[in-house]
Structures are given as structure tokens and as C-alpha cells.
GUMAR-295070 format. One record per residue: residue number from 1; x, y, z of N, C-alpha, C in turn; residue in one letter. Coordinates in steps of 0.05 Angstrom, whole numbers. Layout:
N
<rec resi="NUM" n_px="X" n_py="Y" n_pz="Z" ca_px="X" ca_py="Y" ca_pz="Z" c_px="X" c_py="Y" c_pz="Z" resn="A"/>
...
//
This chain:
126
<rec resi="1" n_px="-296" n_py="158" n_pz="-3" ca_px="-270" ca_py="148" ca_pz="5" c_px="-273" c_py="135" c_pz="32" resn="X"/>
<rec resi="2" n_px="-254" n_py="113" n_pz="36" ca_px="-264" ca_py="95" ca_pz="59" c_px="-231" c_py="102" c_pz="72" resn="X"/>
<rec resi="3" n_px="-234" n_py="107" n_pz="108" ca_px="-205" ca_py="103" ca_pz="122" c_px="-213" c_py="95" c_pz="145" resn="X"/>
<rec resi="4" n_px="-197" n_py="73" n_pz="144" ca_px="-198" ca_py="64" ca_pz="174" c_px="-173" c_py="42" c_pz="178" resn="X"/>
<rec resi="5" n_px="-183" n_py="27" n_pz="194" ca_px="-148" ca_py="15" ca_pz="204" c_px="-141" c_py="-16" c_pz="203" resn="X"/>
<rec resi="6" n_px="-123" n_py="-17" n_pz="193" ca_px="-128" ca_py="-57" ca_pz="201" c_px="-103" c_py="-59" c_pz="198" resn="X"/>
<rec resi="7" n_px="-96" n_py="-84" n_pz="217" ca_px="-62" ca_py="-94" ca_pz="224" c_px="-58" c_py="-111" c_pz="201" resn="X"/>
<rec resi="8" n_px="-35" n_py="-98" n_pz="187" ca_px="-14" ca_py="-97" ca_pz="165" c_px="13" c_py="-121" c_pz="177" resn="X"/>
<rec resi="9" n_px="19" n_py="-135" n_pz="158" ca_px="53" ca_py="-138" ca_pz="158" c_px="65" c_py="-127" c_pz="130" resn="X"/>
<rec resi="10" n_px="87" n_py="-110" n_pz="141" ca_px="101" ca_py="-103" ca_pz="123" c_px="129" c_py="-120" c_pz="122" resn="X"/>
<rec resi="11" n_px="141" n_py="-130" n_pz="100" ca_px="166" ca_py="-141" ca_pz="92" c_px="178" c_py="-131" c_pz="73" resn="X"/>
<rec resi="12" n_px="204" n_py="-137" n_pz="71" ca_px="219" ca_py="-131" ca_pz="45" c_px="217" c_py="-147" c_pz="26" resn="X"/>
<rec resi="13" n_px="224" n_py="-143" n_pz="3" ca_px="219" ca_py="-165" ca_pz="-16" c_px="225" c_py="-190" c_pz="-14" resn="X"/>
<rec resi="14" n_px="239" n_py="-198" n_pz="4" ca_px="240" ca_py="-231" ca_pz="3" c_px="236" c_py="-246" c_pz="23" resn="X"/>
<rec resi="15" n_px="227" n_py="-225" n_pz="48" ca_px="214" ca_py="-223" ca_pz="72" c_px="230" c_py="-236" c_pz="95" resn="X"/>
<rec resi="16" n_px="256" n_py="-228" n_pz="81" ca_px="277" ca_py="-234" ca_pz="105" c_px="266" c_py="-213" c_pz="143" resn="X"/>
<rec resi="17" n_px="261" n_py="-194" n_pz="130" ca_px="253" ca_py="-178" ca_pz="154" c_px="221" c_py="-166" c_pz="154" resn="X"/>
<rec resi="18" n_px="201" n_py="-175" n_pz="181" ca_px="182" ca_py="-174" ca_pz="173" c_px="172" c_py="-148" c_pz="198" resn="X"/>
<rec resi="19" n_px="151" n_py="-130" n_pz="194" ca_px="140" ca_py="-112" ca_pz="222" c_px="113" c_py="-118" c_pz="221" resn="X"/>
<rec resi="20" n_px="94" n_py="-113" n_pz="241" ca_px="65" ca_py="-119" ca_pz="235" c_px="70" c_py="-91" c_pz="252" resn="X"/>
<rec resi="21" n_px="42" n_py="-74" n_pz="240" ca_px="41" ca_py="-55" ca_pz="243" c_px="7" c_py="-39" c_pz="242" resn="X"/>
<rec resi="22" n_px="-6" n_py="-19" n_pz="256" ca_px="-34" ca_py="-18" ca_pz="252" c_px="-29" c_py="5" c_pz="227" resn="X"/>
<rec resi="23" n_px="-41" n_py="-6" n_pz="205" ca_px="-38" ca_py="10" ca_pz="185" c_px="-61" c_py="26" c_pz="176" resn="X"/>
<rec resi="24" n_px="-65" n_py="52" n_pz="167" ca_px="-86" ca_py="73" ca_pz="156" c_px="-103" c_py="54" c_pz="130" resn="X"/>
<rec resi="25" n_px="-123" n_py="43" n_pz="121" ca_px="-135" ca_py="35" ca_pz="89" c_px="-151" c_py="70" c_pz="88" resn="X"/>
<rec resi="26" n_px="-137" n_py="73" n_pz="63" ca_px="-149" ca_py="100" ca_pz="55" c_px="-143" c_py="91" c_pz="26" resn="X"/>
<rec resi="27" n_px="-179" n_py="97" n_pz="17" ca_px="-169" ca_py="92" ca_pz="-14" c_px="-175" c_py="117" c_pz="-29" resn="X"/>
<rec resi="28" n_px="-162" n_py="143" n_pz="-11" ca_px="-162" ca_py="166" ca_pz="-26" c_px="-129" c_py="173" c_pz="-25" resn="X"/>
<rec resi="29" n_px="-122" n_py="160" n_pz="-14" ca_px="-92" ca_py="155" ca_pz="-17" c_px="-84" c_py="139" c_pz="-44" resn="X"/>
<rec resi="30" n_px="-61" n_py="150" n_pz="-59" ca_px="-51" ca_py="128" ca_pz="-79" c_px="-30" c_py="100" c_pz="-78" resn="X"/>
<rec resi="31" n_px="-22" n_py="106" n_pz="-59" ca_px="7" ca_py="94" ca_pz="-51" c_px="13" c_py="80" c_pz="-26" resn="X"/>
<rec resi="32" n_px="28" n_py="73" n_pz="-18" ca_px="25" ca_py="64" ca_pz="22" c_px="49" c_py="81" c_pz="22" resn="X"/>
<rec resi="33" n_px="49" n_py="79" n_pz="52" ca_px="68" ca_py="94" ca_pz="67" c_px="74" c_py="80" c_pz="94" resn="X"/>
<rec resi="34" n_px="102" n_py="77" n_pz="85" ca_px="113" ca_py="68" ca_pz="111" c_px="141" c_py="86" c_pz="124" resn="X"/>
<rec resi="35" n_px="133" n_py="91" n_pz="152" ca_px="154" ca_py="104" ca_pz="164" c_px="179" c_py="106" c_pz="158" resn="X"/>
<rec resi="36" n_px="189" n_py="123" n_pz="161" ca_px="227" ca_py="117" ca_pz="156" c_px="235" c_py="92" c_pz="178" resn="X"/>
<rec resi="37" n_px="239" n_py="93" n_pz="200" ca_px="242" ca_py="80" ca_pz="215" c_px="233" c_py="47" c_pz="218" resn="X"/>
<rec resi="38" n_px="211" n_py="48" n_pz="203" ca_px="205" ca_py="17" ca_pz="183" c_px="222" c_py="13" c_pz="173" resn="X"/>
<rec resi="39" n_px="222" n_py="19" n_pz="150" ca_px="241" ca_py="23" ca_pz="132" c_px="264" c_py="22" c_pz="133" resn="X"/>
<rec resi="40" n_px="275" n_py="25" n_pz="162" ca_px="302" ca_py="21" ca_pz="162" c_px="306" c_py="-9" c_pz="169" resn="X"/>
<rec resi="41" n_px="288" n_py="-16" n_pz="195" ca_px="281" ca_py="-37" ca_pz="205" c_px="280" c_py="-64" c_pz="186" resn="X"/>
<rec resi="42" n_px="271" n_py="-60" n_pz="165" ca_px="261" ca_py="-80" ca_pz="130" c_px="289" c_py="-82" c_pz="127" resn="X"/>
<rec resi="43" n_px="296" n_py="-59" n_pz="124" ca_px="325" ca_py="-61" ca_pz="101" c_px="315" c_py="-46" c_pz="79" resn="X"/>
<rec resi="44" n_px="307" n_py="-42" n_pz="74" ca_px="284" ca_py="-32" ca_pz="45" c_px="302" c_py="-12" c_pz="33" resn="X"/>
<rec resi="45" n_px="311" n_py="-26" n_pz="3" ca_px="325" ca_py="-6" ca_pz="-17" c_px="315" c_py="9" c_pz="-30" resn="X"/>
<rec resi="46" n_px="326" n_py="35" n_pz="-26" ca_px="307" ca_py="57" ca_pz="-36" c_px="300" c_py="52" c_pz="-76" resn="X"/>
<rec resi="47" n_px="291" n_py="56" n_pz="-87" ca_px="298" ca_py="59" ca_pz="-127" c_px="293" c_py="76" c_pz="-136" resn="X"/>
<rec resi="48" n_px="291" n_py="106" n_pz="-120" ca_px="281" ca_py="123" ca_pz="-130" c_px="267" c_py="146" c_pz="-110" resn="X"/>
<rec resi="49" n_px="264" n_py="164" n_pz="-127" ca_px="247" ca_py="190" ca_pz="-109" c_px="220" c_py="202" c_pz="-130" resn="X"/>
<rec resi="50" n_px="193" n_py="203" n_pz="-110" ca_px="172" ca_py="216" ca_pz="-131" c_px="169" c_py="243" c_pz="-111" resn="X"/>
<rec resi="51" n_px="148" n_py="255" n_pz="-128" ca_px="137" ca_py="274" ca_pz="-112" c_px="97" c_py="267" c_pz="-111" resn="X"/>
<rec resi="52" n_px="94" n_py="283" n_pz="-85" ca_px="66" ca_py="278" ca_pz="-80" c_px="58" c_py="302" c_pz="-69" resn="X"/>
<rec resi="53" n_px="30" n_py="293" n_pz="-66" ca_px="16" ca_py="321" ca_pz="-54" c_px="2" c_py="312" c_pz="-32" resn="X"/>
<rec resi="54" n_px="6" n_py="318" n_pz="-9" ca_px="-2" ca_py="315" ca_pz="11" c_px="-41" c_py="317" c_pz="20" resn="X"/>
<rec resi="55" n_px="-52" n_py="310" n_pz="42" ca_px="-75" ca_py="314" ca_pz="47" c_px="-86" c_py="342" c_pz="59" resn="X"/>
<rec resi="56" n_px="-68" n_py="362" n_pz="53" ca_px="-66" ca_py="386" ca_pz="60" c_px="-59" c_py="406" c_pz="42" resn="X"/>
<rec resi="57" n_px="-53" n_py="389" n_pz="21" ca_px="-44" ca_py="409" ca_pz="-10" c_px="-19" c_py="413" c_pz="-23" resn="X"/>
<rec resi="58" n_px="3" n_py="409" n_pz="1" ca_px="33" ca_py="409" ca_pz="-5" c_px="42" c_py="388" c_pz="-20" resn="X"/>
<rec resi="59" n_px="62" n_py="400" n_pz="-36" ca_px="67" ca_py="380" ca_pz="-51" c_px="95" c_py="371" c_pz="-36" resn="X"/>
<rec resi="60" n_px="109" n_py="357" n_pz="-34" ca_px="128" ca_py="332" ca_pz="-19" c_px="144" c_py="326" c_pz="-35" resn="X"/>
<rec resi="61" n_px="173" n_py="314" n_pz="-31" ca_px="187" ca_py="289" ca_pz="-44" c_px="191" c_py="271" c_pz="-27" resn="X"/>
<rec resi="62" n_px="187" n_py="247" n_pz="-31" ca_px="187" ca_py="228" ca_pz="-12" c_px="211" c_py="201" c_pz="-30" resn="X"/>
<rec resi="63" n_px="224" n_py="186" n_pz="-19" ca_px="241" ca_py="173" ca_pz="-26" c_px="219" c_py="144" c_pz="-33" resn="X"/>
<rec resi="64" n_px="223" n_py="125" n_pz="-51" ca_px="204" ca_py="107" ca_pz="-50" c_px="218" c_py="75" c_pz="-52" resn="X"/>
<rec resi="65" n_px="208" n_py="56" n_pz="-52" ca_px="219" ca_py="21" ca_pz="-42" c_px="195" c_py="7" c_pz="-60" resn="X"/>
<rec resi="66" n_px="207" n_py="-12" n_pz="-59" ca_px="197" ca_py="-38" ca_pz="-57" c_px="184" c_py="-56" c_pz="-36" resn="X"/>
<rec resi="67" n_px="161" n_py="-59" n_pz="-34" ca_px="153" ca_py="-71" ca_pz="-4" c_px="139" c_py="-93" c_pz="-13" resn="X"/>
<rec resi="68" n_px="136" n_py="-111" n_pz="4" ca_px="114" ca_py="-140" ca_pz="10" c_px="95" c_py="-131" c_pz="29" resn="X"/>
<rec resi="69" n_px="74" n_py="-129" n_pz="26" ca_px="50" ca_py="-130" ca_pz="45" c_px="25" c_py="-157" c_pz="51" resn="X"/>
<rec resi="70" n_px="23" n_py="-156" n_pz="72" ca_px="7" ca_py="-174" ca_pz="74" c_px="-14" c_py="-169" c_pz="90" resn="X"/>
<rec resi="71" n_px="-38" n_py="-173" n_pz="82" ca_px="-61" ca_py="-168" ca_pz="93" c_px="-93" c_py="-190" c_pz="88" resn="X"/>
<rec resi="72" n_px="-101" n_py="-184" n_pz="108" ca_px="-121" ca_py="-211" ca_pz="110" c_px="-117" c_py="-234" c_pz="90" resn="X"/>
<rec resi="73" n_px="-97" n_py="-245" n_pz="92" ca_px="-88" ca_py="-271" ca_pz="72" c_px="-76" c_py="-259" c_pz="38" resn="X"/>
<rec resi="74" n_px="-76" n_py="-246" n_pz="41" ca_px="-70" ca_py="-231" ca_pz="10" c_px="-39" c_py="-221" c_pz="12" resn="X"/>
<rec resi="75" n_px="-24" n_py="-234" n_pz="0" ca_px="2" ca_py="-216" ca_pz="-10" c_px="10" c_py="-198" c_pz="-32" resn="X"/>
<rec resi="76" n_px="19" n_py="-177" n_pz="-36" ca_px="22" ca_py="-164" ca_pz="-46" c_px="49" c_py="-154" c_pz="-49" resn="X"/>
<rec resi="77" n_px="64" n_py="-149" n_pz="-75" ca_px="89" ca_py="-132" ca_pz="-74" c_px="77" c_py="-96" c_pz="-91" resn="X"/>
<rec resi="78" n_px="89" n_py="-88" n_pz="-72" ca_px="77" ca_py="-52" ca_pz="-87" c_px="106" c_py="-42" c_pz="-91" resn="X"/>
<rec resi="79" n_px="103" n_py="-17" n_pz="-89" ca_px="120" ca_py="16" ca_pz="-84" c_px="102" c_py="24" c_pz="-58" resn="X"/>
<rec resi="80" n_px="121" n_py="32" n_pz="-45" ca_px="114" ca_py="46" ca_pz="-23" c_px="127" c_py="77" c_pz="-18" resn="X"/>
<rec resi="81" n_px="117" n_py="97" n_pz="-10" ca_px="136" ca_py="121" ca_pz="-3" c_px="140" c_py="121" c_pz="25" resn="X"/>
<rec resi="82" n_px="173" n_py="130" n_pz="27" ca_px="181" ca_py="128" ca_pz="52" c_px="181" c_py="149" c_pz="72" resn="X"/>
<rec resi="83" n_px="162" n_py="153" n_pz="90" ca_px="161" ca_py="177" ca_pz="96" c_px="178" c_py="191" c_pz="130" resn="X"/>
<rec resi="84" n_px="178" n_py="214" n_pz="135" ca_px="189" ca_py="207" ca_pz="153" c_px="171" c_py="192" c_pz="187" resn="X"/>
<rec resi="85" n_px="198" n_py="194" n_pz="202" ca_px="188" ca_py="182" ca_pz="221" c_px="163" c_py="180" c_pz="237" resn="X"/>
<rec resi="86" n_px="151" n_py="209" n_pz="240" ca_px="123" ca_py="211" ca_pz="255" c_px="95" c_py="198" c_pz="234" resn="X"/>
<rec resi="87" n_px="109" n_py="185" n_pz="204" ca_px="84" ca_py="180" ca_pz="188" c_px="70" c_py="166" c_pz="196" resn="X"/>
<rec resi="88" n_px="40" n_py="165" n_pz="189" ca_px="17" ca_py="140" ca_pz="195" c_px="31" c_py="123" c_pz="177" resn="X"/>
<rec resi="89" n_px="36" n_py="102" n_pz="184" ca_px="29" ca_py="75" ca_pz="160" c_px="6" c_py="75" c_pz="146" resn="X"/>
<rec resi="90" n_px="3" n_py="75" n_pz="111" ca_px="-21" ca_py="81" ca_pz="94" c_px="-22" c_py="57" c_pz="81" resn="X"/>
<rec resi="91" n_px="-36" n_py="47" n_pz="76" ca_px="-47" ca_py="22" ca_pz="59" c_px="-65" c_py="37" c_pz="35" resn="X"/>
<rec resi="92" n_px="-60" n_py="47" n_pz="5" ca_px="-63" ca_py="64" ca_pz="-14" c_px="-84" c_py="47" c_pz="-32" resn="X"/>
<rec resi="93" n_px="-92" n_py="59" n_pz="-56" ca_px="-108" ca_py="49" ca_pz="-63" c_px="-92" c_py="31" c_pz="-91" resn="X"/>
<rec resi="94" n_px="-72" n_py="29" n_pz="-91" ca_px="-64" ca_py="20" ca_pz="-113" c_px="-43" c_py="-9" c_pz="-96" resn="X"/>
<rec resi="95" n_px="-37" n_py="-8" n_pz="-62" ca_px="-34" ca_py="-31" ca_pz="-60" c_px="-59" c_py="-44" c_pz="-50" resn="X"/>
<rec resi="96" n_px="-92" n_py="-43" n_pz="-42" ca_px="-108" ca_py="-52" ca_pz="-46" c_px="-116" c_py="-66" c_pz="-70" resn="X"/>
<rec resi="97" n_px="-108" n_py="-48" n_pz="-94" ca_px="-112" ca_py="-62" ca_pz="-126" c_px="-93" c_py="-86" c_pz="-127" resn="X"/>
<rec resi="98" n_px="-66" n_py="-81" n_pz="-116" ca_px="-49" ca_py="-109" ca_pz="-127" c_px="-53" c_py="-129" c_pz="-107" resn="X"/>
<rec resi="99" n_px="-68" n_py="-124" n_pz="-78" ca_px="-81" ca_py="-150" ca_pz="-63" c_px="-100" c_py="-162" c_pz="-71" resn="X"/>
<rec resi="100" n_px="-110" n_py="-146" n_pz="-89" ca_px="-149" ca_py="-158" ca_pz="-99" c_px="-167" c_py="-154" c_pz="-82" resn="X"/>
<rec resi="101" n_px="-155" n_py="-133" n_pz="-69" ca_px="-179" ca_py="-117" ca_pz="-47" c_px="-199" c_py="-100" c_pz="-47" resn="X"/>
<rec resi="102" n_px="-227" n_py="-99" n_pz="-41" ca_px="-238" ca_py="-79" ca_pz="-39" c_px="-245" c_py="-60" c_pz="-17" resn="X"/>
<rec resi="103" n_px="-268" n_py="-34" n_pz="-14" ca_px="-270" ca_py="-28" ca_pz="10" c_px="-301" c_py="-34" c_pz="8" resn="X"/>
<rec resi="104" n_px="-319" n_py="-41" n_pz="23" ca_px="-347" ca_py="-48" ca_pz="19" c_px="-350" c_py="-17" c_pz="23" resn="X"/>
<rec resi="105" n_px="-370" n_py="-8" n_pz="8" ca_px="-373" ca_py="25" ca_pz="15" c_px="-396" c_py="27" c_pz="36" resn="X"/>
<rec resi="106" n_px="-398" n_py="42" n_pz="62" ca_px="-397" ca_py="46" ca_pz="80" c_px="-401" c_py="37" c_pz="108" resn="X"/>
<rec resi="107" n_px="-375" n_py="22" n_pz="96" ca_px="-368" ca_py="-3" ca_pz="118" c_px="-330" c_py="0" c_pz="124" resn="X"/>
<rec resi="108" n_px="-328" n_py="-18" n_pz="144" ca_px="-296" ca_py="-14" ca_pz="149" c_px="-293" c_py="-43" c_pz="148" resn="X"/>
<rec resi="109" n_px="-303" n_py="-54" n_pz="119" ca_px="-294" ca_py="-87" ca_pz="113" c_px="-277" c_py="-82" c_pz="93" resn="X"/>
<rec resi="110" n_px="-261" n_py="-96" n_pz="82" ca_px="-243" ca_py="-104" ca_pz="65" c_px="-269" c_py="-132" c_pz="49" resn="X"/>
<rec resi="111" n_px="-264" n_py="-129" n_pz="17" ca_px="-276" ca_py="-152" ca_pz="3" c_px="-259" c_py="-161" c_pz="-15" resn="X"/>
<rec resi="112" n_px="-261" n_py="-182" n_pz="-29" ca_px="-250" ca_py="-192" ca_pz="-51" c_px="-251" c_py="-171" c_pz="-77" resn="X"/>
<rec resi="113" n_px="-243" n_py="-158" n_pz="-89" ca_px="-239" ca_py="-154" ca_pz="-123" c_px="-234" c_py="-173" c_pz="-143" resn="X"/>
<rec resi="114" n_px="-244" n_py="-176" n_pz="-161" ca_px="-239" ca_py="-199" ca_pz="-177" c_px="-222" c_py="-176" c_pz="-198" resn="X"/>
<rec resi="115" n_px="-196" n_py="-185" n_pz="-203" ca_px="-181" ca_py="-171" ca_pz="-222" c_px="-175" c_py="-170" c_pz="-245" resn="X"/>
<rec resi="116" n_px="-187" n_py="-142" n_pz="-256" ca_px="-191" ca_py="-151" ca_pz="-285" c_px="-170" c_py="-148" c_pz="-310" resn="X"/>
<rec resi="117" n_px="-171" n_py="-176" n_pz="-321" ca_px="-148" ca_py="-186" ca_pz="-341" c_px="-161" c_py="-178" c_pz="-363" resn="X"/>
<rec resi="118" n_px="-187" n_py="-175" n_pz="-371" ca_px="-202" ca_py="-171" ca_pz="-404" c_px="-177" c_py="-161" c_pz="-419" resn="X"/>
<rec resi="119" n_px="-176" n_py="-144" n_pz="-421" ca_px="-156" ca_py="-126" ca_pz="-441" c_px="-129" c_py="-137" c_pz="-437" resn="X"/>
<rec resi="120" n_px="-112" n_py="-148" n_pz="-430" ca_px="-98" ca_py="-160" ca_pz="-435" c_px="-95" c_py="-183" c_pz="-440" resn="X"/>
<rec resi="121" n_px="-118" n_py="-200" n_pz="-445" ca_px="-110" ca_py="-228" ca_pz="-451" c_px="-138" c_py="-225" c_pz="-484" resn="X"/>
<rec resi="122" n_px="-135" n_py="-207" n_pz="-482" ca_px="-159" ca_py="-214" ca_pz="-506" c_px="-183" c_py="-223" c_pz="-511" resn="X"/>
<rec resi="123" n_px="-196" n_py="-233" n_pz="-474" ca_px="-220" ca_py="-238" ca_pz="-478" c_px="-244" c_py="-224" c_pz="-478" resn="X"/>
<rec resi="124" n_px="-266" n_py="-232" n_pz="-487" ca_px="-277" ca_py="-218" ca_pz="-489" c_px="-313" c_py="-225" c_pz="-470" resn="X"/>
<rec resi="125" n_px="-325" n_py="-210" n_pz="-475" ca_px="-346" ca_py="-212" ca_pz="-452" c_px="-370" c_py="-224" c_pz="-462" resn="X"/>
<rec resi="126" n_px="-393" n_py="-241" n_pz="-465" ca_px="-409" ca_py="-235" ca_pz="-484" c_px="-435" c_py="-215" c_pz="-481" resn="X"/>
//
């Protein structure tokens, strides 16, 4: 698992309201996390509530959004959980998947992912 830190912009979906922020890449995380207080800042409509389990074993409910992220040239729209105020900002491993991000393993680079369509478009490999 790779964590370390790189400056994030977070927006709302249509990026009327934007924060840059130093955000956590943890790809033992599933999800990002942005502060409540972000969050308020965005405008960010909540659509819902999940539950999680924290990095300490507790399990959580956290309220969750819609976010735009942007990171080293890559945009992305995810789910984010909203956490409260004292949270790290998390960059998860599933909004790294919808940037086409990787983590070089044991390094604190970000790489390209090439994202794979096979199974849904029917092609095949030879």
C-alpha cells in the first residue's frame, strides 16, 4: 500500500466552486474523503449515507457526494465520503481508478493506468 501526499483540487460537479487542498493518496483506502467543512465550501449535495470501517477497525456512517477531482492533469468525477471536520483529505483507490492513475510501487509517483475496457466492448486479446 502506497500513502503519501500530493495537492488535489476538489470541485463540485460542475465546478462552480473549486478548493485545492494537500490531499492523503492511500490506495489502501477505498474512497476519498473530504472534510465537512469542504464540503460545505463546494456546495456538495449529499445522495446518500454508507457505512465504513475505519483504519482502526470501527465501523462509521459517513454521509457521501458527488465530487470532481483533479489531479496531475487528470479529471475525475467519484463519490466521496464526507467526513467530519478534523478529516485528512484521502485520495482512495477507486478515485485513482476513475483518473487512470497509478502508484509506482515504492515510490511516491503517481503513473498512467491504461483502463481496461476488454470485457465490455468485446474485445479480445490475441
Amino acid at each position: 500500500m502506497g500513502v503519501f501526499t500530493k495537492r488535489v483540487l476538489f470541485a463540485d460537479l460542475q465546478r462552480h466552486a473549486t478548493v485545492e487542498v494537500d490531499a492523503v493518496i492511500d490506495t489502501g483506502s477505498s474512497l476519498c474523503v473530504v472534510p465537512e467543512p469542504v464540503a460545505i465550501l463546494l456546495g456538495l449535495q449529499r445522495i446518500g449515507l454508507s457505512d465504513f470501517i475505519l483504519a482502526d477497525g470501527r465501523m462509521t456512517t459517513f454521509p457521501v457526494a458527488g465530487l470532481r477531482v483533479e489531479l496531475e492533469g487528470k479529471i475525475g468525477f467519484i463519490t466521496a465520503a464526507i467526513g467530519p471536520e478534523e478529516a485528512q483529505p484521502i485520495i482512495g483507490a477507486s478515485a485513482l481508478e476513475a483518473l487512470g492513475l497509478g502508484v509506482e510501487p515504492g515510490t511516491e509517483k503517481l503513473i498512467p493506468e491504461v483502463i481496461r475496457l476488454l470485457t465490455m466492448t468485446g474485445c479480445r486479446t490475441i
